[in-house]
KEGU-553348 format. One record per residue: x, y, z of N, C-alpha, C, O in turn; residue in one letter. Coordinates in pm, whole numbers, plus 50000, padded with zeros to 5 digits. Layout:
<drenkes>
XYZXYZXYZXYZa...
</drenkes>
This chain:
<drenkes>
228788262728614228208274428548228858276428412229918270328395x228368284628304228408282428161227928299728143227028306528192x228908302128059228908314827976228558311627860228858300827810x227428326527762227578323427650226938340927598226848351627658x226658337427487226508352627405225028356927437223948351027435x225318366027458223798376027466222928374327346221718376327348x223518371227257223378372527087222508357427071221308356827043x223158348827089222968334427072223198325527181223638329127290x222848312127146223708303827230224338291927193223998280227210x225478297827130226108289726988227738289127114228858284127097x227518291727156229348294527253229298294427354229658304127419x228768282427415228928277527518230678273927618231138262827593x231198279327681232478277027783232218281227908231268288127945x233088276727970233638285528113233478294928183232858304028129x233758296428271234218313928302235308318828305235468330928313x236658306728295238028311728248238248314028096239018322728054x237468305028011237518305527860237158319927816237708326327727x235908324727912234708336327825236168349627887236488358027803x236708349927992237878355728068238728356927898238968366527824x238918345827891240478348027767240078360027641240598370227595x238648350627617237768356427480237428371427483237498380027396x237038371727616236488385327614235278388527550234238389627614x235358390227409233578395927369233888379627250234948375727202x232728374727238232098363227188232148366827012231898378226972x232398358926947232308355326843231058363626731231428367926621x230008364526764229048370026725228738383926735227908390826677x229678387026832229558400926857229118405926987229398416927035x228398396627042227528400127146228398396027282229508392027246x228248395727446229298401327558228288387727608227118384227594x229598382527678229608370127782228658371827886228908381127963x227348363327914226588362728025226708346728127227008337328053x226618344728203226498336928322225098331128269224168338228232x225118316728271223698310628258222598314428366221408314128334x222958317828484222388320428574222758334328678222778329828793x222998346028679223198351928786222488354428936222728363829011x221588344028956221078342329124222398334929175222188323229204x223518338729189224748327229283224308334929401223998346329436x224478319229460224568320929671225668327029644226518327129555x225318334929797226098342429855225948344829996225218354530015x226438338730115225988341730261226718353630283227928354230260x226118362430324226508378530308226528374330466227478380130519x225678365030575226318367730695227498361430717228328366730791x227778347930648229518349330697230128357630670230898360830760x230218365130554231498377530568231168386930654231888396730631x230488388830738230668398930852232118399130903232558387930928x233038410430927233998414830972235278408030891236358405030941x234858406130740235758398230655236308408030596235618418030576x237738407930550238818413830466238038416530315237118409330275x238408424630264237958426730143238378415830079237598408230022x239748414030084240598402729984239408384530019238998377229928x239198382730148238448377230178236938374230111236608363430063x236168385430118234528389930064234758388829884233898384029810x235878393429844236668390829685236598374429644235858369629558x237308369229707237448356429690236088351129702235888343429607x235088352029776233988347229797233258348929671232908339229603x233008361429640231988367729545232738363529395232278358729292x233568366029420234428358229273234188346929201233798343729089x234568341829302234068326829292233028322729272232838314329185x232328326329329230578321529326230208323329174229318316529122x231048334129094230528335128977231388330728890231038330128772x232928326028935233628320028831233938307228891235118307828928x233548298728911233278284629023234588274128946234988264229006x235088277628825235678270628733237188269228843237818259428882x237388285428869238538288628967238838281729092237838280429162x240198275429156239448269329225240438276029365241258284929344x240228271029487240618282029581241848286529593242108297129649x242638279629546244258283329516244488292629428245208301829467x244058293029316244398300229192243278314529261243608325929229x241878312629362241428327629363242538334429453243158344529420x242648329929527243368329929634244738337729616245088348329668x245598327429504246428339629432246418352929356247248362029353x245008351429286244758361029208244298373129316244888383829302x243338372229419243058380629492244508385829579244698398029576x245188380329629246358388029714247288395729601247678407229621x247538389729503248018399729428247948411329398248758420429415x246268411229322245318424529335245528437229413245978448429388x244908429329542244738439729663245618436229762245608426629839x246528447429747247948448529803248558461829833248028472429798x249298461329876250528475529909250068484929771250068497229781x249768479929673249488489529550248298498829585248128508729514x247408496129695246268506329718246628513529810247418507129880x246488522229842246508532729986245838531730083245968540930164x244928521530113244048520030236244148506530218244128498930121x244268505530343244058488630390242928482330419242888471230472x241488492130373240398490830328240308484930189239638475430148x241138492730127240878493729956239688500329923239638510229850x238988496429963237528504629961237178514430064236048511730104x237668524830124237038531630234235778538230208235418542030097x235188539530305233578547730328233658559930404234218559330514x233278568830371233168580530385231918592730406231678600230312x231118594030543229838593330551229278608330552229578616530639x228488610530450228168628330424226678626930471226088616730507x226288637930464225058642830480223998635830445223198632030531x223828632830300222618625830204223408610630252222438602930249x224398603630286224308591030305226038593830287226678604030309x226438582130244227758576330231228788574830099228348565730028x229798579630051230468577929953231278567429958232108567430049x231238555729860232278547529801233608550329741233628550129618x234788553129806236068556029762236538544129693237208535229746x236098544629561237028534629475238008538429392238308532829286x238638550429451239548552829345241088553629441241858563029421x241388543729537242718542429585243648534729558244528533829644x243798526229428244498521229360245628526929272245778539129277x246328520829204247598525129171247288539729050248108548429021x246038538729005245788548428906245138557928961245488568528909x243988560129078243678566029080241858567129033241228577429009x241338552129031240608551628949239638542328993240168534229069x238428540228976238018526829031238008516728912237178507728921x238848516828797238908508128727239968497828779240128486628730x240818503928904241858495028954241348481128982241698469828948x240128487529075239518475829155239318461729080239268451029141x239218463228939238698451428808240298449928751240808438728757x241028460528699242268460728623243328455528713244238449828652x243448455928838244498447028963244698433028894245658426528851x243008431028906242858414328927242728405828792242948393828781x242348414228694242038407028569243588403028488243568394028403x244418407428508245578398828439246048387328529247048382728473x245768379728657245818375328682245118362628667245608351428679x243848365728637242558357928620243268352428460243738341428431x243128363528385244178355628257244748343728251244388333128201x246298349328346247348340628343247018330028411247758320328399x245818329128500245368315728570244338307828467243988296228487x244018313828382243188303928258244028302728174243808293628094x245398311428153246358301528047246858288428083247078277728026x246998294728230247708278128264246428270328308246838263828404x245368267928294244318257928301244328248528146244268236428124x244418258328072244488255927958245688251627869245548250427747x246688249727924247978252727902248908256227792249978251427752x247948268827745248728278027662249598282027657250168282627766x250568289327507251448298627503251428307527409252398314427376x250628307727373250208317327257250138333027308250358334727428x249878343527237249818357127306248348361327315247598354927242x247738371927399246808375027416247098386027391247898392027464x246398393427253246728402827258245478414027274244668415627183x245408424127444244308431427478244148443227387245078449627338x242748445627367242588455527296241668466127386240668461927445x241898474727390241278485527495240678499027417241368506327346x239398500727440239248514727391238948522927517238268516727597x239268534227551239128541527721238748553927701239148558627595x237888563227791237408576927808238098578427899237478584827984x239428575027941240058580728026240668570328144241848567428164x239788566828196240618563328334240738544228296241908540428304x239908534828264240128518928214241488519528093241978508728062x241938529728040243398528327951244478529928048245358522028015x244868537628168245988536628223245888528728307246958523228335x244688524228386244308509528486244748499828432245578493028492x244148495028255244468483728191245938484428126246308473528081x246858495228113248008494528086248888488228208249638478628194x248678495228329249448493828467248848477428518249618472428601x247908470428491247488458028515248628449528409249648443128436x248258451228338249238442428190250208443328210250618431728205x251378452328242252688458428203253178444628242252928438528346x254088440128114255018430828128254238418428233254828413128327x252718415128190252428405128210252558391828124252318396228011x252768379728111253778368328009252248367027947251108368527990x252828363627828251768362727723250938367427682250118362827603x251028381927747250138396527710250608403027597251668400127540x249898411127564250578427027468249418435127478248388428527466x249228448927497248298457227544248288468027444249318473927414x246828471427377246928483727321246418488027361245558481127417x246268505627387244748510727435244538523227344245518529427302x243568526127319242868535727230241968544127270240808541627303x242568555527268241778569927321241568581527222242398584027134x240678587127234240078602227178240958613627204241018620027310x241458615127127242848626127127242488636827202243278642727276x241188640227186240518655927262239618651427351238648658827366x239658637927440238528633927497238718629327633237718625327693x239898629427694240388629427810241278640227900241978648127837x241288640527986242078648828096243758649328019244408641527950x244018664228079245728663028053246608647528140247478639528106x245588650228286246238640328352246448627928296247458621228276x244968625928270245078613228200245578606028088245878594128078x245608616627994246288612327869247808609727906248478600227865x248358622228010249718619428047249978606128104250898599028063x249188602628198249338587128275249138577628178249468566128207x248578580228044248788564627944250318571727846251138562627831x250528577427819251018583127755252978580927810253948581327735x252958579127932253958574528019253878561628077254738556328147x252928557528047253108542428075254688527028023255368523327928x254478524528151256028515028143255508498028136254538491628180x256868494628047256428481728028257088478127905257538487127834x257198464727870257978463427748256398459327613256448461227492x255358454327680254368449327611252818456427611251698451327602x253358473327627252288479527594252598492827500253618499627493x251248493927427250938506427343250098513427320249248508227248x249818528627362248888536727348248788547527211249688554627166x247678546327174247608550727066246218564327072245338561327152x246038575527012245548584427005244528583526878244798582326759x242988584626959242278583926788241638597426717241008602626809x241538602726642241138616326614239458611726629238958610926517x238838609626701237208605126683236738608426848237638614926900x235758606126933235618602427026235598586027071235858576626995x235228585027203235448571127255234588558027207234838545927206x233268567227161232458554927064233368548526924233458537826864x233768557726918234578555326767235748544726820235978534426756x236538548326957237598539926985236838523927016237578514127012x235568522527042235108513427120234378504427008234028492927034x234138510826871233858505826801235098492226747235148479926742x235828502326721237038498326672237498486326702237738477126624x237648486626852238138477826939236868465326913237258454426872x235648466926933234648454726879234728449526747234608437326741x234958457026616235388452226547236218446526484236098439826382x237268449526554238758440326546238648427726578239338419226521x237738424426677237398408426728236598402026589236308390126607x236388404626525235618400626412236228403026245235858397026144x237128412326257237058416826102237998407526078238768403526166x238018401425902238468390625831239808395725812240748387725808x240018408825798241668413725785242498413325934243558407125940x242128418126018242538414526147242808403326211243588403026306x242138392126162241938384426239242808372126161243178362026221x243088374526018243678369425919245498372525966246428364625949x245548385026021246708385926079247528377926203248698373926203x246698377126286246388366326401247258354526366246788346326288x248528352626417248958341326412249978336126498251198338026491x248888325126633249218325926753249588337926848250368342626931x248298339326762247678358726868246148350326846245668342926761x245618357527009243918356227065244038371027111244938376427175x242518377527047242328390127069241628391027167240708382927160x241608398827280240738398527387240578412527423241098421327355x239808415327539239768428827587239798431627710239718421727783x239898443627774240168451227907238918456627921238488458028036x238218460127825237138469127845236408464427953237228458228021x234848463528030234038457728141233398451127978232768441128009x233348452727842232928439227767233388425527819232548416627814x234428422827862235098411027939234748411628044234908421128121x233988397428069233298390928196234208389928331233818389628448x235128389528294236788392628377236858406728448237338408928560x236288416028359236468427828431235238431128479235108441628543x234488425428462233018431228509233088422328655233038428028764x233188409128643232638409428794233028406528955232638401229060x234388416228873235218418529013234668430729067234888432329187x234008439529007233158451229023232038445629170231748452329268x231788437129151230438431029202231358436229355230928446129414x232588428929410232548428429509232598442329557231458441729603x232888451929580232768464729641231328468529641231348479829690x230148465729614229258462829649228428457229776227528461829846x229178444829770229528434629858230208441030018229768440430133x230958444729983232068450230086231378462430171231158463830291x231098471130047230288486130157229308481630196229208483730317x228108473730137227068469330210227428465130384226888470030483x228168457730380228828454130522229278457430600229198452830714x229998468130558230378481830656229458488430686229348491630804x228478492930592227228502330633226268493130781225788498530881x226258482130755225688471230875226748473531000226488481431091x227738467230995228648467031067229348481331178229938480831285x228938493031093229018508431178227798512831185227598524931169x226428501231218225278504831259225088515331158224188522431204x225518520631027224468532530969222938523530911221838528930930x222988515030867221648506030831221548493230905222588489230957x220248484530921220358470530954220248463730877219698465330768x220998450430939221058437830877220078434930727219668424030767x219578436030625218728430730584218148448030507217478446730405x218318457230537217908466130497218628472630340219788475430309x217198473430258217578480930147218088493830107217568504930119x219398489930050220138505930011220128505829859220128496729777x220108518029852220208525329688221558525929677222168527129783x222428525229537223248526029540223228539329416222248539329342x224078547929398223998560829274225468560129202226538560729263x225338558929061226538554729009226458562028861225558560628778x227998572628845227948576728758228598566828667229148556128692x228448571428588228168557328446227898562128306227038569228254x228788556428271228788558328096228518541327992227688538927904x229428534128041229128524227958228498513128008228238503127940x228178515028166226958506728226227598495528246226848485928229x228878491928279229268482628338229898482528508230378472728565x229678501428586229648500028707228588497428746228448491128851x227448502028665226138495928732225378484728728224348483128794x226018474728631225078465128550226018456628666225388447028710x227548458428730228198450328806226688451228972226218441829035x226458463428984225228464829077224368454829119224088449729227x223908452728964222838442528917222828431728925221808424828928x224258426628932224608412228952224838413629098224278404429158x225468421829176225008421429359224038420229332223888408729290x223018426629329221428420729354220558407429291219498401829317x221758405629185220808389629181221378378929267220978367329265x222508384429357223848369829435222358376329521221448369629474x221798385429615221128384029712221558398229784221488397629907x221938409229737222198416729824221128423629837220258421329753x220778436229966219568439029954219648454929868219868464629940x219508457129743219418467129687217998474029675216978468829629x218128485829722216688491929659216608495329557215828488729488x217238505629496217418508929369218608515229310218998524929375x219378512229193220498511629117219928529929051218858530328991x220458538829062220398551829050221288553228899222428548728915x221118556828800221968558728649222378569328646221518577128606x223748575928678223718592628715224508593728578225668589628572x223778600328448224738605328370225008622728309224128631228309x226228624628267225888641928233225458646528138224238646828121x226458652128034225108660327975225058649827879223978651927822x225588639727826225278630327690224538620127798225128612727877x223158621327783222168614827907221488605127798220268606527803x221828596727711221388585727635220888577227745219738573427721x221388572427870220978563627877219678566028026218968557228073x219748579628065218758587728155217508588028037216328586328065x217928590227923216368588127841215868575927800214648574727796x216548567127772216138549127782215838547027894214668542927893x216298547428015215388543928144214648551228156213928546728246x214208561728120212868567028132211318566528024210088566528030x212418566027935211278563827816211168551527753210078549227701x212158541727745212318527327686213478530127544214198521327499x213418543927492214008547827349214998549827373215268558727455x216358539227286217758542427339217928551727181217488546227080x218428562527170218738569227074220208573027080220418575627198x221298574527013222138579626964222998586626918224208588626926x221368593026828221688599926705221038618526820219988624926823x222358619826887222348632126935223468638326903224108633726809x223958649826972224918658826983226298648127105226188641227206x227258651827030227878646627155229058655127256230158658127209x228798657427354229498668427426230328663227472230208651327504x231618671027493232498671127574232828675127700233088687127709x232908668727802232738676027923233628676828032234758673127998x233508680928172234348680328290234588665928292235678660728268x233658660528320233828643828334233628634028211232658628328160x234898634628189234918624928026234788616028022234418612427910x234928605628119235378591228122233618585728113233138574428103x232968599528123231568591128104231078601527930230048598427872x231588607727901231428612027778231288601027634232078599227542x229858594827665229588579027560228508581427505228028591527557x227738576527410226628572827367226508561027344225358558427307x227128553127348227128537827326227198527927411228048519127398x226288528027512226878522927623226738505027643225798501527714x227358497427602227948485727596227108475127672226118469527626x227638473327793226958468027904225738466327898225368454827921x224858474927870223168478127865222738463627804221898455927850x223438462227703223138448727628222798440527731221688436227759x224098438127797223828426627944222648426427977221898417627935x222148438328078220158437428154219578440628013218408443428036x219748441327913218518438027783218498424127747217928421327641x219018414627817218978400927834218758394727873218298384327826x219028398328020218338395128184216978393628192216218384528226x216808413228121215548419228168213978414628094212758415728106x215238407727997213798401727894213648388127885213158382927785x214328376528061214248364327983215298362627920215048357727810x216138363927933217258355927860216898357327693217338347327635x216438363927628216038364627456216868373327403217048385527395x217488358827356219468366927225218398368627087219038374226998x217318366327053216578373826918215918383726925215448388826823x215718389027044215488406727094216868412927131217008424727101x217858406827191218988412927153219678412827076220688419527096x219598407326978220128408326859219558415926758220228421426671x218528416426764217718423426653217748440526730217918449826652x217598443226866217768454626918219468462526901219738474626901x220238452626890221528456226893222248459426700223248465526665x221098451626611221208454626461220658469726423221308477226351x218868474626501218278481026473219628492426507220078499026413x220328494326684221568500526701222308502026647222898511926689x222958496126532223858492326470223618502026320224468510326289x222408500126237221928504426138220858515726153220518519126040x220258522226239219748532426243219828540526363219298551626368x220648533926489221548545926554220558542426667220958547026774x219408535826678218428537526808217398523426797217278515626703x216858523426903216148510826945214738514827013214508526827007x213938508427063212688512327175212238501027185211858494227090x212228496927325211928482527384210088481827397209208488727345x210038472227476208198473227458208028482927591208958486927662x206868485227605206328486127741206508479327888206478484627999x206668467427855206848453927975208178449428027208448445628141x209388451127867210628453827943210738464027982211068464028100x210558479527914210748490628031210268486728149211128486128237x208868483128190208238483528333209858474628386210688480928451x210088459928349210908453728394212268457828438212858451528525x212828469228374213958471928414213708485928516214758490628562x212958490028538212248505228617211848491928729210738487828695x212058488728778211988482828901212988478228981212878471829086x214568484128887215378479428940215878494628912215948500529020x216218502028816216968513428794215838524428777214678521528746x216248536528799215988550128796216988556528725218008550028703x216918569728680218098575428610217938595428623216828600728620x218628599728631218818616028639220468623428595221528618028625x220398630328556221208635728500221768650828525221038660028563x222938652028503223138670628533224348673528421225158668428344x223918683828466224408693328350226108698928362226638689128414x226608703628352228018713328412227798719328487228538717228584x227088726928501226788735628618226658731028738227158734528845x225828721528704225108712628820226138704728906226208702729028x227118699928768228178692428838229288701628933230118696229006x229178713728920230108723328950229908726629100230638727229199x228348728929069227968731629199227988722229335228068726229451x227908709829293227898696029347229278699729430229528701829549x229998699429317231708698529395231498711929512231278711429633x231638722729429231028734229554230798729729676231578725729762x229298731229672228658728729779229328717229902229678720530015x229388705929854229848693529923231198700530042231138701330165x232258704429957233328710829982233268719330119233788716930228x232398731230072231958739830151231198735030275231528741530375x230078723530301229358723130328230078710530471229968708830592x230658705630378231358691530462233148689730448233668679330489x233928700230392234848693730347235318680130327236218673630381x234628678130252234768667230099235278667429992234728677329944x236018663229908235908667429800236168659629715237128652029729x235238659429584235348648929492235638652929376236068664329358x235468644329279235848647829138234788649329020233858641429039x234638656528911233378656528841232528644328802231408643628752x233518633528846232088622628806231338618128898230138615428886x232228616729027231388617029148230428627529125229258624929097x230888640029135229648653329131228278650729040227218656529065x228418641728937227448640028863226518630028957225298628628953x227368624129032226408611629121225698617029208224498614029212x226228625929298225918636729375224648643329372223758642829457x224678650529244223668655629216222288650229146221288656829117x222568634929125221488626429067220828621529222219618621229247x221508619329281220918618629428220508627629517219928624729622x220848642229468219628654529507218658654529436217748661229485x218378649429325217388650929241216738637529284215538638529262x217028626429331216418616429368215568621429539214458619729590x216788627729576215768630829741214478641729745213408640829806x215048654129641213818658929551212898656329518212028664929502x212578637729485211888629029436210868628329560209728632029535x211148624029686210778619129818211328606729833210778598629908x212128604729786212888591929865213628593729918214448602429890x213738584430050214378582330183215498578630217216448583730276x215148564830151216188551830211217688555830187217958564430102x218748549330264220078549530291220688546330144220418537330066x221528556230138221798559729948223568556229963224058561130064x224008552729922225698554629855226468560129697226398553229596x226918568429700227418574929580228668570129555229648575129610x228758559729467230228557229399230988562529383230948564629262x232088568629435233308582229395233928575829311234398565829366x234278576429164234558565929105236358574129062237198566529014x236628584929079238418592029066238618601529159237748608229215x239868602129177240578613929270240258626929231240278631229115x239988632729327239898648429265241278654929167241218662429070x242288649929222243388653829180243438649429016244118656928946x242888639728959242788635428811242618647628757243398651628671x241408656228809240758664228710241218678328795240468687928808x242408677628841242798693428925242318708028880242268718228950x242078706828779242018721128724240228727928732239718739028753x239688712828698237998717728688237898715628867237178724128919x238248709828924238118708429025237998720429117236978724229175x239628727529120240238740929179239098749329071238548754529168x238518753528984237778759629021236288763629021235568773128990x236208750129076235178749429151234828756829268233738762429280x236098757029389236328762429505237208772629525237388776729640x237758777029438238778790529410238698798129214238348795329099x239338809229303239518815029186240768817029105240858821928992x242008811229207243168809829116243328797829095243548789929187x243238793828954243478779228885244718780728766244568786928661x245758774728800246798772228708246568766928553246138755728524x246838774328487246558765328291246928755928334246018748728377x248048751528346249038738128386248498723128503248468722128626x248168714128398247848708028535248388702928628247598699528716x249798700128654250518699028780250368709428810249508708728898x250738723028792250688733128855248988734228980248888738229096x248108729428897246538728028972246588717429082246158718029197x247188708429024247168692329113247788703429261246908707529336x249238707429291249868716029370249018725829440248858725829562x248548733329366247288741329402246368737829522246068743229629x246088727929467244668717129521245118709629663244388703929743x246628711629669247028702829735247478712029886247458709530006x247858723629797248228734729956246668740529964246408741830084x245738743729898244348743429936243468738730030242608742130110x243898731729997243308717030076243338709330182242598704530269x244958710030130245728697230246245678681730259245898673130344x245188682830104244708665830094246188663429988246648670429897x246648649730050247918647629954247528636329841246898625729845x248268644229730247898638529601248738627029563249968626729566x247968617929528248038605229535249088601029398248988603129277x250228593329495251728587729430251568588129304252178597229248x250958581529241250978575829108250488586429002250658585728880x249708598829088249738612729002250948621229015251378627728919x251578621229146252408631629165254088627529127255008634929159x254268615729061255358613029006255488615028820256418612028745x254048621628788253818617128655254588630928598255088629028487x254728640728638255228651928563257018650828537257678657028454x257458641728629258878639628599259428627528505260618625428481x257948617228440258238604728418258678610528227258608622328193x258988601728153259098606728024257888600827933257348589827948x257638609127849256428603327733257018593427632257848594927543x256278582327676256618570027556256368572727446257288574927368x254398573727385253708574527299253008584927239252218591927302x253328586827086252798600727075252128594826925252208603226835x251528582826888251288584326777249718583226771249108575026840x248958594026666247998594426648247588587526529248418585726439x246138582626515245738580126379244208583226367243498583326467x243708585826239242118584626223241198574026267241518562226275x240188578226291239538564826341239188555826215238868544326247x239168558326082239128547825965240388541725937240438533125849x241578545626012242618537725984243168526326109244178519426123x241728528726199242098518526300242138503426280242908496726350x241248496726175241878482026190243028480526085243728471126123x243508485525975244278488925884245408487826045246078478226082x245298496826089246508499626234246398483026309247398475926304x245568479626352245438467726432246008454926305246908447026334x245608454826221246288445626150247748445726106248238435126067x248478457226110249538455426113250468451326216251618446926205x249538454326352249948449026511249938437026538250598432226630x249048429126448248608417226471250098407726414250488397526470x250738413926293251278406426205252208407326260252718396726297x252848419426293253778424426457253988411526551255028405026544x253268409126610252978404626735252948383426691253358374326763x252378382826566252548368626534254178365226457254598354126422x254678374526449256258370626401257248362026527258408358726503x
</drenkes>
């Protein structure tokens, strides 16, 4: 199998090479010549995650060979998660929640950020490099402290990550902000996360940056890297099998899956389960109130040029959502001169509109709905009250895209991605379900915790005693000016 650019097909490699590269030369994000890979979904019946991992991995990075997955997967998924699931299921009313957030952060970016510095260091030594890789990260929150805690003092790494000064959780900014390691750096951008994400794409390209580069390869953490996207696939993989396996659906039967989503690489990972063979009914787009991409799946018109809010759930607070590129590739035939020219029109006037025939084409696989704050508020509410449950505002956004889907008249057996701990976002959370909420967010996390009785997870509840590494901010026009001096840094 052979990776190459959405854009063109001028860059032809691997799946460990497109791993190193991260986003392609041209600009455009690493695709699989083919995503139909076998997959016998009945041998993994009663298989280990680490197991169903290795399988699904492979199938799409075939380059790997069973030793090197083999290492890379036990590493991963280990004592670092809290369930010996890694993935637990959790079965409510409207259907079943996906707990992907029991990893060391707190996040379901673990599930991709575990395994991808491994996948790395197993294509340096294929290759037998020594040069540095140096990751570039732009994050809405939760993929900057996943991709810091993956990297830390990994050999031949160096890690930056780049966040929206006003665009993430206290928690979260604190968890990058305290991050340990001798070969990472977080940096603060005065812009939002499009602006950080720009940044980070253009650094792979700009002539001053890249001029700095010396025995430095720029790569990324983002789900732009084929590395991080399709370790996603397997938890897919995994709940499908449990849902069979505890009799809630049969063998062969189509489930919806509902996934809140900002830059469309938890769901576009969906998309690739359903082309290995899983039985998906339909991929649900749950976004909040910056619903760019609830109006492209409905209308075909990806626009932009809106308002951009700030909200409970930041980590999906985007207009730019990345990934999409991927199924505008798929969905049209494999055609890098409709994505390219769709991704210029993006580029230079802020918006796009596909034909008629790719919309029909991609509305046969995705649906999309959206909520508001309120909506999300109530979500948490209700659930709470109703089932003691309790999730976090981005789950709630999923939540409630799947009342609005059953609203619809659809039936079939649904799963909602919980994609963070409630405890991330303690404060919007607590009050949701009470009326005394602490300014302070440890003080809330505590709150939430004698409330409740749910214990807040290690890697949050050590963060208020840890010390702050990083405090430096910059404009978002002084970001490659900043990256080029890192570069020159880093090649000495």
């Amino acid at each position: 199998m052979q990776y190459n650019s959405t854009r063109s097909r001028a860059f032809p490699m691997p799946a460990h090479q497109a791993v190193i590269r991260g986003l392609c030369p041209d600009g455009g994000l690493f695709v699989m010549d083919d995503p139909h890979v076998t997959i016998d979904l009945a041998a993994l019946k009663g298989a280990s995650y680490q197991k169903i991992a290795k399988t699904v991995i492979g199938a799409f990075f075939p380059d790997y060979d069973d030793a090197e997955l083999e290492h890379c997967v036990a590493s991963a998924y280990d004592q670092k998660f809290d369930s010996e699931e890694i993935v637990p299921l959790k079965s409510f009313q409207d259907g079943s929640i996906m707990e992907l957030w029991h990893g060391p952060t707190s996040a379901f970016k673990d599930l991709a950020l575990t395994i991808l510095p491994h996948l790395l260091t197993a294509a340096y030594r294929k290759d037998g490099r020594n040069d540095t890789v140096a990751i570039l990260t732009a994050t809405s929150g939760d993929t900057g402290k996943a991709a810091l805690s993956g990297f830390a003092d990994v050999e031949h790494t160096h890690i930056t990550v780049f966040y929206p000064v006003n665009g993430v959780s206290d928690i979260q900014k604190r968890q990058m902000n305290t991050s340990r390691g001798n070969n990472v750096n977080v940096v603060a951008v005065e812009g939002n996360f499009d602006d950080c994400q720009r940044m980070v794409k253009a650094a792979c390209s700009d002539p001053q940056v890249l001029s700095a580069c010396q025995g430095v390869t720029i790569s990324s953490a983002n789900s732009i890297n084929i590395g991080r996207l399709v370790p996603q696939v397997v938890y897919y993989f995994s709940t499908y099998l449990k849902l069979v396996e505890s009799d809630r659906i049969k063998e062969g039967e189509p489930v919806t899956f509902v996934v809140p989503t900002g830059n469309f690489g938890d769901i576009f990972a969906g998309y690739l389960a359903k082309a290995a063979g899983l039985p998906v009914a339909r991929l649900i787009v749950a976004s909040n109130d910056n619903n760019v991409l609830t109006d492209f799946i409905r209308t075909g018109t990806y626009n932009r040029c809106r308002p951009f809010h700030e909200t409970i759930s930041p980590s999906m607070d985007i207009l730019v959502s990345s990934n999409l590129e991927r199924l505008l590739y798929f969905a049209s035939g494999e055609n890098c001169a409709l994505v390219r020219d769709l991704m210029k029109q993006l580029n230079e006037t802020g918006s796009y509109t596909v034909s008629g025939e790719l919309l029909e084409e991609i509305q046969k696989d995705f649906c999309a709905y959206w909520a508001d704050q309120d909506q999300c508020r109530e979500a948490i509410r209700s659930l709470y009250e109703a089932e003691g449950i309790l999730i976090d505002p981005h789950t709630a956004v999923g939540l409630s895209a799947l009342r609005q889907y059953r609203a619809d008249g659809n039936t079939e057996y649904a799963v909602v991605l919980s994609t963070a701990s409630p405890f991330k976002f303690a404060r919007d959370v607590l009050s949701c379900i009470s009326e005394d909420v602490p300014e302070d967010a440890f003080a809330a996390m505590k709150q939430l915790n004698r409330l409740t009785g749910l214990s807040i997870p290690k890697g949050l509840a050590e963060l208020e005693s840890l010390p702050v590494r990083f405090e430096t901010v910059i404009s978002k026009e002084d970001g490659i000016p900043y990256l080029a001096d890192e570069m020159k840094e880093l090649s000495k």
